[in-house]
C-alpha positions in Angstrom: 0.0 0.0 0.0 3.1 2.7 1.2 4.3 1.5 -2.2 1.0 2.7 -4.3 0.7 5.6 -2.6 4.3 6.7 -3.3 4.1 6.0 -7.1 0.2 7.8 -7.0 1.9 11.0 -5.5 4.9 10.8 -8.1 2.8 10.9 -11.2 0.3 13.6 -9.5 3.1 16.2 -9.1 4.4 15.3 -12.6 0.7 15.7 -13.7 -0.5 18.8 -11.8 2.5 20.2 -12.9 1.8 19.3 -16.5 -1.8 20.4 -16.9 -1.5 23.6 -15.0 -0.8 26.9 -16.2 1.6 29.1 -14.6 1.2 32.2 -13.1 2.9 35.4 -14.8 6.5 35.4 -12.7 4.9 32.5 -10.4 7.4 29.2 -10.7 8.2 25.6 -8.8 11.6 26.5 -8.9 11.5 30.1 -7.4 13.7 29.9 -4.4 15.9 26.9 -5.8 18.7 28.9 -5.8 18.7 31.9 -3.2 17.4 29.4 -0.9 17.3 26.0 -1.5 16.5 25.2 1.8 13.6 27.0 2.3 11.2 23.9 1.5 12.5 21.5 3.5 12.7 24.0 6.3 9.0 24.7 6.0 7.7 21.2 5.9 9.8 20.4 9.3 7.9 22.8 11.0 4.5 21.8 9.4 5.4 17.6 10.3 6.4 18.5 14.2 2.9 20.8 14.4 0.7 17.7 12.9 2.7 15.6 15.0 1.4 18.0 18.0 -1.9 18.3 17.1 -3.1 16.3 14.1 -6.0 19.1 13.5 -3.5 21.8 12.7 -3.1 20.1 9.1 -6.9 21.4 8.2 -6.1 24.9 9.8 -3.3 25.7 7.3 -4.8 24.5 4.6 -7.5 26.7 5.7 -5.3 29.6 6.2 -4.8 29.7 2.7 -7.9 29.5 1.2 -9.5 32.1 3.3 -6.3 34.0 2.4 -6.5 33.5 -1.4 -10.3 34.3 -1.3 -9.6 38.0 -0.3 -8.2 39.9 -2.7 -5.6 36.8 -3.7 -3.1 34.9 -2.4 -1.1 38.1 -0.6 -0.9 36.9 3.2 -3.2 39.6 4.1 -4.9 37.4 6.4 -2.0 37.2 9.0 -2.0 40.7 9.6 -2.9 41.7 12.9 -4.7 44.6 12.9 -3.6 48.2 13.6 -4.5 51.8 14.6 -5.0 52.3 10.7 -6.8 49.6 9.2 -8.7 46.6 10.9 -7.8 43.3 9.0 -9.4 40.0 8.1 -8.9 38.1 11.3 -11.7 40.3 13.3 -14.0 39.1 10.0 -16.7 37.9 11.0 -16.1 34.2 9.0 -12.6 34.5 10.6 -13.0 35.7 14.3 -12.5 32.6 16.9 -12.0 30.4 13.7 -8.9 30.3 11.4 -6.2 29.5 13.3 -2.5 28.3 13.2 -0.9 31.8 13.3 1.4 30.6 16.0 2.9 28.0 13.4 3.4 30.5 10.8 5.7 32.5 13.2 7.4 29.2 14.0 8.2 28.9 10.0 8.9 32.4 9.4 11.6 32.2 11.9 13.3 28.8 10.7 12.7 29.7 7.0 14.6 33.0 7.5 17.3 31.1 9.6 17.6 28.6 6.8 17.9 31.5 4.4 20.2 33.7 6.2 17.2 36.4 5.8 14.2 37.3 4.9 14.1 35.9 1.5 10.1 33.7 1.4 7.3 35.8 1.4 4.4 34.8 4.3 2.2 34.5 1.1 4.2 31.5 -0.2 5.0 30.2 3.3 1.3 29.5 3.9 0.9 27.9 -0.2 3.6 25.5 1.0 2.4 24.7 4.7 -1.2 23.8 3.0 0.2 21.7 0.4 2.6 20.0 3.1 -0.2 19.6 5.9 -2.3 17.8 2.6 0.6 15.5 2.1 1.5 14.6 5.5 -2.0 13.6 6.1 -2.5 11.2 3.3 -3.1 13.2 0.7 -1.4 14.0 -2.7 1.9 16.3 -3.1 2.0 18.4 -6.1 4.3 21.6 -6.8 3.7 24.8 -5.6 3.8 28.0 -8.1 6.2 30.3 -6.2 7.2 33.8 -6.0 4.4 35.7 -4.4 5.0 38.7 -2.3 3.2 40.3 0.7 0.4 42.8 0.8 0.8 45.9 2.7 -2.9 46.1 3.9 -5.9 44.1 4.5 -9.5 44.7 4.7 -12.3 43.3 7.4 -15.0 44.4 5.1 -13.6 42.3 1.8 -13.2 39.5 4.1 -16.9 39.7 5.0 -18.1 39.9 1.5 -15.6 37.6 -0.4 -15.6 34.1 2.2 -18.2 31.7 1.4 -19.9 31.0 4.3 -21.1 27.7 5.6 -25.0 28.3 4.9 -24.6 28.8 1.3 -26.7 27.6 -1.1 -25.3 26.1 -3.9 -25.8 29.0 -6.4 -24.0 31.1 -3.9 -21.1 28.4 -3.6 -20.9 28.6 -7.2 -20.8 32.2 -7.3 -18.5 32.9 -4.8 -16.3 30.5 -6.7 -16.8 31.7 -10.1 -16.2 35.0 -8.9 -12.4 34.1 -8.1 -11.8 32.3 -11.2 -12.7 29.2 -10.4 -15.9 26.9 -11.8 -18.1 23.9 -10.8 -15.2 20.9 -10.6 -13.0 23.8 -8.1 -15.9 23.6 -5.8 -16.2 20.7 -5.2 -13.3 19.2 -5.6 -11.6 21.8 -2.7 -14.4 21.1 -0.7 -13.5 18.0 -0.5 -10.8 19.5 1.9 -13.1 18.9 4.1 -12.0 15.6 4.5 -9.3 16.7 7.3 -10.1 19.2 10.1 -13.3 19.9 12.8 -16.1 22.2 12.6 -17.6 24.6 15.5 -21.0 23.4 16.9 -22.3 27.2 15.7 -21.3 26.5 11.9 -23.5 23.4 11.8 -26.2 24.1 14.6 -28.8 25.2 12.2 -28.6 22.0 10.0 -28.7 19.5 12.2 -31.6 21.1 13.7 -33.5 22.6 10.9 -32.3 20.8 7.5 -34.4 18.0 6.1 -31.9 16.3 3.5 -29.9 14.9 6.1 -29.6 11.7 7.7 -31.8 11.1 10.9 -29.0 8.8 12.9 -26.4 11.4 11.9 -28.2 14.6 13.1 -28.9 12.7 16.2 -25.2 12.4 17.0 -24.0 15.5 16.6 -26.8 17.1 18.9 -25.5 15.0 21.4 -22.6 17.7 21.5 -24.3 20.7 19.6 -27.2 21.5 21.6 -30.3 23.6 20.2 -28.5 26.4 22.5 -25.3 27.1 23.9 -22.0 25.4 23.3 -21.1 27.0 19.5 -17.3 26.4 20.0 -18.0 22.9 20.6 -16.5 20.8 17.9 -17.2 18.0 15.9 -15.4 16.3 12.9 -16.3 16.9 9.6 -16.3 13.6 8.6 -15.1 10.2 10.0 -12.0 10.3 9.5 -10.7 13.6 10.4 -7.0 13.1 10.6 -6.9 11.2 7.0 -6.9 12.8 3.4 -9.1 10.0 2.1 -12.8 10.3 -0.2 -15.0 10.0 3.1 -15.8 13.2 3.0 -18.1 12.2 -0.8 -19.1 8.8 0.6 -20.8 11.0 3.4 -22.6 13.2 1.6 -24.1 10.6 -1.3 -25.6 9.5 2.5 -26.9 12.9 3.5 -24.0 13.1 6.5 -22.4 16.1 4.8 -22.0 18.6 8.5 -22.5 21.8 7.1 -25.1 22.7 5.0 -22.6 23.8 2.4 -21.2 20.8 2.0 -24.6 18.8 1.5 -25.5 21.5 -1.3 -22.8 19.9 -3.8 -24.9 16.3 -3.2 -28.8 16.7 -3.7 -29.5 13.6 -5.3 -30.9 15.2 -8.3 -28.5 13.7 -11.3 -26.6 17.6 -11.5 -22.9 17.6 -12.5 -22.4 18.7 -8.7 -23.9 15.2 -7.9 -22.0 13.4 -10.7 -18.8 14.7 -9.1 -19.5 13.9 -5.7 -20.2 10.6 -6.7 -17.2 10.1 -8.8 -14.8 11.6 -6.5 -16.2 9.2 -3.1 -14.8 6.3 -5.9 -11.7 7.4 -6.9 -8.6 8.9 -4.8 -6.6 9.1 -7.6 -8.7 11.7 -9.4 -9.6 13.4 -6.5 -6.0 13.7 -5.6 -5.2 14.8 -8.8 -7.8 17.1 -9.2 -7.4 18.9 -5.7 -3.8 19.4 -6.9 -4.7 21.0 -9.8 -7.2 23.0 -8.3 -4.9 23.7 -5.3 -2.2 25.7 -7.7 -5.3 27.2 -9.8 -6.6 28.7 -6.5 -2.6 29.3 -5.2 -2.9 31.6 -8.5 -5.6 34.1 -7.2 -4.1 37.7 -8.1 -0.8 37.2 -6.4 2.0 40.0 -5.9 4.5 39.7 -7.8 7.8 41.6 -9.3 8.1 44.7 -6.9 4.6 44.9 -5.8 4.0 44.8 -1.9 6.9 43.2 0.2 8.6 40.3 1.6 7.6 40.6 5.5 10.2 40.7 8.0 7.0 39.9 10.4 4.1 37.7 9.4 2.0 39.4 11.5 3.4 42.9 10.3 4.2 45.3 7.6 7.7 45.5 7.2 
């Protein structure tokens, strides 16, 4: 099994490297020689926080998308705010929720060590840390486009308009993601990163209580910790096998157990292309691997900095 798994992982990075177009001044090979060691140095950090706590894998990845989502891939959402602007972690989908700052700092400080400097952006440090916390869950390993640069600014109110939030129909799924670039197979293929990682009792409260396509047994279960009041930060996983980059995540909404009400949107039973996918995807890990890599760079792509735009941050937290 360790065997097929390596040789699946080493054609998906030949393949999602393959099939995906690059990014203007966006490249694999970006820090290959100012920093050669800027990789390696990342993914030890990543390895000893999953090691830690298994659940920071799904808050990186996490990281990233809700970074990419506002105004690109720019690193905007580890600014801590200031007596100028407030930033995207007070946002409302952000507040008490994203999380793994701490480990960023941690990679920051070894990367620059490894680097003798501040050479990698915080923009391409989380790009790397999601792919990495992917990998060394289970999942597929592809190459990162590199060369991003950090924004100067970030914006609370862009972050509360741009973040798809977890009581989305499906034509605002769709929009949200169209809006960014990104179409039908993107959707639901990155939701499948929802294969890793818990969700808050308060994201999923109004589903198990109020939703109708979902499975009686199931709902049941996750009131036992979710009551009808009270108790939002109380977590649950979001699927069965939370610590694993496997295709539970599609075998549980094809039987209505998808926790959020998002994620049961992309499964209604109906014959769509949404369902098609879904279905597809809970019998196949090699596509879905492949196709979250793809769509992983596509996303990684969103409007980065590049050239001399913004900076590279001295402080993840802060403009230089």
């Amino acid at each position: 099994m360790a065997t097929l798994r390596s040789f699946l992982v080493c054609i998906l990075v030949v393949a999602a490297t393959i099939i995906t177009p690059s990014s203007a001044q966006l490249s694999a090979g970006f820090y290959n020689k100012v920093c050669p060691q800027a990789l390696p140095a990342i993914r030890k950090i990543v390895r000893q926080a999953i090691t830690n706590e298994p659940r920071m894998g799904a808050s990186l990845l996490r990281l990233h998308f809700h970074d990419c989502f506002v105004n690109g891939c720019d690193g905007s959402v580890l600014l801590d705010d200031t007596s100028t602007f407030t930033g995207e972690k007070t946002a409302a989908p952000n507040a008490n929720s994203i999380r793994g700052f701490e480990v960023i700092d941690q990679i920051k400080t070894a990367v620059d060590k490894a680097c003798s400097g501040s050479v990698v952006s915080c923009a391409d440090i989380l790009a790397v840390a999601a792919r990495d916390s992917v990998n060394l869950l289970g999942g597929p390993s592809y190459n990162v486009l590199l060369g991003r640069r950090d924004a100067r600014t970030a914006s609370t109110n862009d972050a509360n308009r741009n973040l798809p939030a977890p009581f989305f129909s499906f034509s605002q799924l769709l929009s949200s993601f169209q809006s960014h670039g990104l179409d039908l197979k993107d959707l639901v293929v990155l939701s499948g990163a929802h294969t890793i990682g818990l969700a808050r009792c308060g994201t999923f409260k109004d589903r198990i209580y109020n939703d109708t396509n979902i499975n009686v047994k199931f709902a049941a279960s996750a009131k036992q910790n979710c009551p009808a009041s009270g108790g939002d930060n109380n977590l649950k996983p979001l699927d069965a096998t939370t610590t694993k980059f496997d295709t539970v995540y599609f075998s549980s909404l094809l039987k209505s157990k998808g926790l959020l009400h998002s994620d049961q949107e992309l499964y209604k039973g109906d014959g769509s292309d949404s369902d098609n996918l879904v279905q597809h995807y809970s019998k196949s890990t090699f596509d879905f691997w492949s196709d979250f890599s793809t769509s992983m760079i596509k996303m990684g792509n969103i409007n980065p900095l590049t050239g001399n735009a913004g900076e590279v941050r001295l402080n993840c937290r802060k403009i230089n």
